[in-house]
C-alpha positions in Angstrom: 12.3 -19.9 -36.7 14.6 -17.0 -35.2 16.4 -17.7 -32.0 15.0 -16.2 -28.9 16.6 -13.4 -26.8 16.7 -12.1 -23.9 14.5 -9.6 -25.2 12.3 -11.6 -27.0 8.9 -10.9 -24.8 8.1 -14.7 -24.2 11.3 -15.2 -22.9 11.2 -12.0 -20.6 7.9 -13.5 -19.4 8.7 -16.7 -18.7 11.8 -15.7 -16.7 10.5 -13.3 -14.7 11.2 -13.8 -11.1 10.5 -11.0 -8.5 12.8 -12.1 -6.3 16.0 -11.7 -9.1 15.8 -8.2 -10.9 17.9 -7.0 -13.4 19.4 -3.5 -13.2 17.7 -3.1 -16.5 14.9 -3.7 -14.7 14.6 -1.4 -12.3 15.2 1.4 -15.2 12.7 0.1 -17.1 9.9 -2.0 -16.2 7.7 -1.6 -18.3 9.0 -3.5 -21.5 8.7 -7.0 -18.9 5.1 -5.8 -17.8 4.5 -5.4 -21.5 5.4 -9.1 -21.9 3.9 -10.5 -19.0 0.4 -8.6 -19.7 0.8 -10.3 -23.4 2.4 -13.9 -22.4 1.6 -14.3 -19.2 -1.1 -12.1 -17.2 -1.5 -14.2 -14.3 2.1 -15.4 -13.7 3.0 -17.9 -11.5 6.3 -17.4 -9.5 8.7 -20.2 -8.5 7.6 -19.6 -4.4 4.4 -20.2 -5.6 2.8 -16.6 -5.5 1.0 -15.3 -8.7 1.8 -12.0 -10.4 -0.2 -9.6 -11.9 -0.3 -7.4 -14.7 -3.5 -6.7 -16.1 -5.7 -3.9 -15.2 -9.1 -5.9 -15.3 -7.5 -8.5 -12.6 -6.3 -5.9 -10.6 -9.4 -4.3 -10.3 -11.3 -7.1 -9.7 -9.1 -8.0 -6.5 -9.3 -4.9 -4.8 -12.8 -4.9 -5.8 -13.1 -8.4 -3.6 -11.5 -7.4 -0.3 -13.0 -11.0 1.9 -11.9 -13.5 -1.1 -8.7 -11.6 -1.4 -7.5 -10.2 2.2 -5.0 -7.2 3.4 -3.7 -9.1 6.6 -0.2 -9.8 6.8 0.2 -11.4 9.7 1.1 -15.2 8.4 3.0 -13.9 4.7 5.2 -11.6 6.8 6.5 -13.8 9.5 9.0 -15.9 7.3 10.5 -12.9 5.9 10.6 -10.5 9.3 10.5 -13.1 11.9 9.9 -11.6 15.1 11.0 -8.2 14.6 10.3 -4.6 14.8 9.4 -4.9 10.9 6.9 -7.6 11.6 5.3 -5.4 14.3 5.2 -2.6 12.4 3.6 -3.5 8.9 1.0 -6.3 10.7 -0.3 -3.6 12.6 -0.2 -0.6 10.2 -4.0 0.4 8.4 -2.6 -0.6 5.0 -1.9 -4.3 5.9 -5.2 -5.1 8.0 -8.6 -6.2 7.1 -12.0 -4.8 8.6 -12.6 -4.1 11.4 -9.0 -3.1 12.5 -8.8 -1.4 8.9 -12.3 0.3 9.2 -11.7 1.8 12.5 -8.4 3.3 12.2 -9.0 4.6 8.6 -12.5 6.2 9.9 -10.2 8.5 12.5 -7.6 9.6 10.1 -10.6 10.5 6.8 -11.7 12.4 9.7 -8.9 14.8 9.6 -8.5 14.7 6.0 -11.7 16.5 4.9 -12.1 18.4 1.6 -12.2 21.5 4.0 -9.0 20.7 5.9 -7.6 19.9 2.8 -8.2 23.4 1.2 -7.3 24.4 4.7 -3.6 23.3 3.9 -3.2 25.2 0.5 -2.1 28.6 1.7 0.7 27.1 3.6 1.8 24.6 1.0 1.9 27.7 -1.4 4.5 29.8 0.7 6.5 26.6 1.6 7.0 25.7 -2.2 7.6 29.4 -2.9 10.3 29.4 -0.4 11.8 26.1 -2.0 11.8 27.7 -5.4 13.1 30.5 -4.0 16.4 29.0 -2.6 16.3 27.3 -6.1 16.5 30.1 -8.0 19.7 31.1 -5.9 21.7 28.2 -6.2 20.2 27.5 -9.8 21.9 23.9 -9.8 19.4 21.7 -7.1 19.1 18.2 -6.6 15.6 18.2 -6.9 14.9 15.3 -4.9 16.6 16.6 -1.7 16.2 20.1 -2.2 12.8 20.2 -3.6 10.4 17.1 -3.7 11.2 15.3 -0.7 10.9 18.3 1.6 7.5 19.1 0.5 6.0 16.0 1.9 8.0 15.8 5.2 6.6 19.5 5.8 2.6 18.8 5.3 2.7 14.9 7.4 4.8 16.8 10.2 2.2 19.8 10.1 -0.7 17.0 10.3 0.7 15.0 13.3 2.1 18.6 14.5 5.5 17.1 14.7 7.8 20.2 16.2 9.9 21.6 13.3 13.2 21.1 15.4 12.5 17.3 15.2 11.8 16.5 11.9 15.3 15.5 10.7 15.2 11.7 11.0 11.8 11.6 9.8 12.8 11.1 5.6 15.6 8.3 6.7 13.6 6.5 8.8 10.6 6.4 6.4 13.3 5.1 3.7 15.0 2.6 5.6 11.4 1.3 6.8 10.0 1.2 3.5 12.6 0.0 2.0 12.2 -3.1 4.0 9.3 -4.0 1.7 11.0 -5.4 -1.2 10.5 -8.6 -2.8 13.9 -9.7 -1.6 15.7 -7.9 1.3 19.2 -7.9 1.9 20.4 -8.5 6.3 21.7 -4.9 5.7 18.0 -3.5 5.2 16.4 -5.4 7.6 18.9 -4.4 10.2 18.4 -0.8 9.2 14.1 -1.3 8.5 14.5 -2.4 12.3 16.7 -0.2 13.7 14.0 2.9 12.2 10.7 1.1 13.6 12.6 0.8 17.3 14.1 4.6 16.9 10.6 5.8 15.4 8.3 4.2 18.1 10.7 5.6 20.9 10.4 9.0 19.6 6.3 9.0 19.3 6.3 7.2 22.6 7.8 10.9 24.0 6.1 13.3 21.2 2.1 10.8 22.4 2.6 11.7 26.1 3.0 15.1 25.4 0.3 15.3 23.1 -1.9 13.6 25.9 -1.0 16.6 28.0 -1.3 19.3 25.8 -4.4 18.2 22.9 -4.5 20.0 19.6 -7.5 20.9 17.7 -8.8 16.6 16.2 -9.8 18.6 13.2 -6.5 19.4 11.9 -3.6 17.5 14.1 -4.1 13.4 13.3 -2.4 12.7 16.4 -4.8 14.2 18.4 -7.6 12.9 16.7 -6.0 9.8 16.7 -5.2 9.2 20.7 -8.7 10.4 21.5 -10.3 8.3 19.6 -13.9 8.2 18.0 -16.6 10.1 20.6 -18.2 7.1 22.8 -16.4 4.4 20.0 -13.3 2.4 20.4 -10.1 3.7 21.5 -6.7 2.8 19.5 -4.3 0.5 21.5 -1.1 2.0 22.0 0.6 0.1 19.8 -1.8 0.7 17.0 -1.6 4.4 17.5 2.1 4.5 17.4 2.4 2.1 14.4 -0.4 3.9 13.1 1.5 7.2 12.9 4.8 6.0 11.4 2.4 4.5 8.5 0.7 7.7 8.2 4.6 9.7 7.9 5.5 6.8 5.7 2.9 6.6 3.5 2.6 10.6 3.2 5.9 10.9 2.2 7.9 8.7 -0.1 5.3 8.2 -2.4 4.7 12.0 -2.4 8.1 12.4 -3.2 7.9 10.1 -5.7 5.6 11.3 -7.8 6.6 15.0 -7.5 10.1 14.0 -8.8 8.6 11.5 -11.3 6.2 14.3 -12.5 9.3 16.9 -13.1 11.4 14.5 -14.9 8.9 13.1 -17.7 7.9 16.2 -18.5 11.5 17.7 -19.5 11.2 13.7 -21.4 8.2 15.0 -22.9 9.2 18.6 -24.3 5.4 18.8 -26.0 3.5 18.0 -23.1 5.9 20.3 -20.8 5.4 23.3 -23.3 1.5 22.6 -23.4 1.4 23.0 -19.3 3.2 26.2 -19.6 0.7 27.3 -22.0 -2.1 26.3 -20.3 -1.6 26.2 -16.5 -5.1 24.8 -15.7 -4.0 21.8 -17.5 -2.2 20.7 -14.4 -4.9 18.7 -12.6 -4.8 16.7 -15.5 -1.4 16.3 -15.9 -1.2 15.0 -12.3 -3.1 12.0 -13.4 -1.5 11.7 -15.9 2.0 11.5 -14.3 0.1 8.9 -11.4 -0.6 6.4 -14.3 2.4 6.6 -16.3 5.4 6.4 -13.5 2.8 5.2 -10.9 4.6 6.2 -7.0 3.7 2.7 -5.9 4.4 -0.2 -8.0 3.1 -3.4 -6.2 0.5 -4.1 -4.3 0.2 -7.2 -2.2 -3.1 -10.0 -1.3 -3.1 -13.5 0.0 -6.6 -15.3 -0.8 -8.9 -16.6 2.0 -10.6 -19.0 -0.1 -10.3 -21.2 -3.7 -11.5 -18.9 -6.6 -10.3 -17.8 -9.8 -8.0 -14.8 -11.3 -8.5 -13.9 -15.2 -10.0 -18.0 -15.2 -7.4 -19.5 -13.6 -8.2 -21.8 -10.6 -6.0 -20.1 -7.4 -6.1 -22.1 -4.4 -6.9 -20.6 -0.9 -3.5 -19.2 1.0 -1.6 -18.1 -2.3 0.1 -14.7 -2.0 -0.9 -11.8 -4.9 1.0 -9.4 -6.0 -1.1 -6.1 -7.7 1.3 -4.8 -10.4 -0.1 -1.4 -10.2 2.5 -0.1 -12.4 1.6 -2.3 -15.3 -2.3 -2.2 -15.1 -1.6 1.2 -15.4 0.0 0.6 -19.1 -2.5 -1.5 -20.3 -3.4 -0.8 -23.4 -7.1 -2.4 -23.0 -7.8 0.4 -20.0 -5.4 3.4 -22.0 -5.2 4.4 -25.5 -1.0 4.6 -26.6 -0.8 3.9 -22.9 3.0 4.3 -23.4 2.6 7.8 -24.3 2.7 10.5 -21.3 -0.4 13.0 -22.7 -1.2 15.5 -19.9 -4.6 15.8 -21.4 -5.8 12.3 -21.5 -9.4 11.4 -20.7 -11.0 9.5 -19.0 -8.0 8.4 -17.1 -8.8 6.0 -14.3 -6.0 4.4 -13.2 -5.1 2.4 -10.3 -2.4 4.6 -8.3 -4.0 4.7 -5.5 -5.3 1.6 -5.4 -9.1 0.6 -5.4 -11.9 -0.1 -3.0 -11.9 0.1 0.8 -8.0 0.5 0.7 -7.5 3.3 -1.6 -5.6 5.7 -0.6 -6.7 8.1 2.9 -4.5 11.0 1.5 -5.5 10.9 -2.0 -6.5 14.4 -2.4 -3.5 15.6 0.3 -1.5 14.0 -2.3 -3.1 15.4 -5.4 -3.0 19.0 -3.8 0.4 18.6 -3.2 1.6 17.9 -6.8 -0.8 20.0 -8.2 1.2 23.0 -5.8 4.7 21.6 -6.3 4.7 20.5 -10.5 2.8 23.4 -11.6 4.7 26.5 -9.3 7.7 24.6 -10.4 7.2 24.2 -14.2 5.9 27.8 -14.5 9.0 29.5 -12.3 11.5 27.7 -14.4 10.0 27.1 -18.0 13.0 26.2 -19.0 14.6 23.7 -16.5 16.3 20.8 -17.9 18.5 17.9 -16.5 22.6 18.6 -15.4 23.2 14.8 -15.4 22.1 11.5 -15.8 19.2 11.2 -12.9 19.9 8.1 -10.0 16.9 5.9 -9.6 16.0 4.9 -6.3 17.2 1.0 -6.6 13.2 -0.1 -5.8 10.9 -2.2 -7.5 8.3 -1.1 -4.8 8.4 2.5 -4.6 9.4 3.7 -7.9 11.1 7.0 -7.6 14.4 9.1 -8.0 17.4 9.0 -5.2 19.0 11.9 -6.8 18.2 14.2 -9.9 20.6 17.2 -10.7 18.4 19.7 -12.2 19.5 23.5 -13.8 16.8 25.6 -12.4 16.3 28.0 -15.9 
């Protein structure tokens, strides 16, 4: 019998620990999701939380909200103590259960209608114009920077009608706050993570009491909507709305990013499926999809169970952390034919990117229309684009996503 290696699947499986990556890893995951899916679906990490890689397992937990809960409030206090961070992501909508969850999500659908939505599109036209624009004059972008990352920043601020003149810290202190939700977290993260939520709640804190004196319209600015309140229902607490907010920026932003810069880099991977778009423009809602299931923005998602039950047969006890591996449920090749292959045209394609149940997503179809805009004005001004250099990831299992990517705009 040969020797095993390294890259000998069993052995990537049964050494997989979340908490000590490999750089190969973070370039590649999906070869060690490949394994686990085969050897070890529901896998059982040394601090005692499970890991998931299957698609039908990850369904079934965001299916299950009560057996498998949202809250954070006991798994995060070991790892922020009590901190900014800890504030922050225990009272943010994506880490809470109902009723906190229900009530704070109702007010912020509310201002993400189909019809505010379409409401958006003119504006999000002439902004990426404009980008592409400057592109076309400097011809060598980062398109991270220059591009992808200021699409995002542009539509949240226009949503919580954050003035133009102060939306300069908003992309560092989204990073440095997100960032802080790795596996394993370094003092020089947390520091920063910390640092953002106290800089970020100071500056809402001054941009709140000036929205209480001056109200937008609650159909179209979030902040508004969100500091009154539903009519004759419960108000926000302070601290939810201002936590509330920062999620809202955070969560509109990097994984927008993300998958903008994701999307634009497969498809110059993927010369077929790039020239296929430019022949066929309307195949971009499609290839949208396609680009959230096969570089998936967001990674991991995370569960702690409130009673004993079961995952994929196996007896899980009440109070043991879960981790949703997004990005490999969305490989699986029970769910997605040659789910390794990036087809722009694939159908049906339900994956898992934005999650499942009563915490999908809020901005969804913000998040579609954005990508739709950026990918497909971009691909069709510069048919010919291609990479000027080897592309930096961001460094994050979490958020999966480019730092920098020199691009020759052609």
């Amino acid at each position: 019998m040969p020797t095993a290696t390294a890259g000998d699947p069993a052995v990537l499986a049964r050494d997989f620990d979340l908490r000590h990556l490999s750089p190969g890893f973070y370039a590649n995951p999906y070869p060690v999701y490949h394994a686990l899916r085969t050897h070890e679906p529901v896998k059982r990490m040394p601090d005692g939380s499970l890991f998931l890689t299957r698609f039908r397992d990850v369904q079934a937990v965001y299916r299950d909200p009560k057996t498998f809960s949202s809250d954070k409030t006991v798994e995060f206090r070991p790892k922020y103590g009590d901190s900014p961070l800890y504030t922050h992501h225990t009272t943010s909508l994506v880490f809470n259960d109902p009723p906190r969850h229900t009530r704070v999500r109702k007010l912020i659908a509310g201002a993400l209608t189909a019809r505010a939505i379409a409401a958006m599109e003119p504006g999000l036209v002439r902004l990426v114009d404009g980008l592409l624009d400057a592109a076309a004059e400097r011809r060598r972008i980062d398109l991270i920077s220059d591009f992808a990352s200021a699409i995002p920043v542009e539509i949240i601020g226009n949503l919580l009608d954050v003035p133009h003149a102060e939306r300069a810290p908003l992309r560092d202190w989204s990073l440095a706050i997100l960032g802080a939700l790795e596996p394993s977290l370094t003092s020089a993260q947390f520091e920063r993570g910390n640092r953002a939520v106290s800089e970020f709640v100071d500056y809402l804190r001054d941009l709140v009491a000036r929205r209480r004196r001056e109200p937008g319209d609650p159909q179209h600015d979030v902040l508004t909507r969100l500091i009154q309140g539903e009519a004759g229902g419960e108000q926000l607490s302070e601290e939810e709305l201002l936590q509330n907010c920062i999620f809202i920026l955070n969560a509109g932003h990097e994984t927008t990013t993300n998958l903008i810069g994701n999307g634009l880099v497969t498809l110059t991977e993927w010369p077929e499926q790039r020239a296929a778009l430019l022949a066929e423009p309307g195949l971009i809602e499609s290839a949208v999809e396609e680009c959230l299931r096969f570089e998936s923005s967001n990674q991991l998602g995370n569960r702690m169970t409130t009673v004993d039950t079961e995952i994929g047969g196996l007896p899980v006890a009440r109070g043991t952390p879960v981790t949703l591996c997004i990005g490999a449920a969305n490989r699986d090749p029970d769910q997605f034919p040659e789910p390794d292959r990036f087809d722009i045209r694939r159908e049906p394609n339900r994956h898992l990117a934005f999650g499942f149940g009563i915490h999908q997503c809020a901005g969804l179809s913000l998040a579609r229309l954005e990508a739709r805009i950026a990918i497909g004005r971009f691909v069709q001004r510069f048919p010919a684009y291609r990479l000027d250099g080897e592309p930096l990831r961001g460094g994050r299992v979490r958020f999966r996503g480019f730092a920098e990517v020199p691009l020759l705009c052609a």
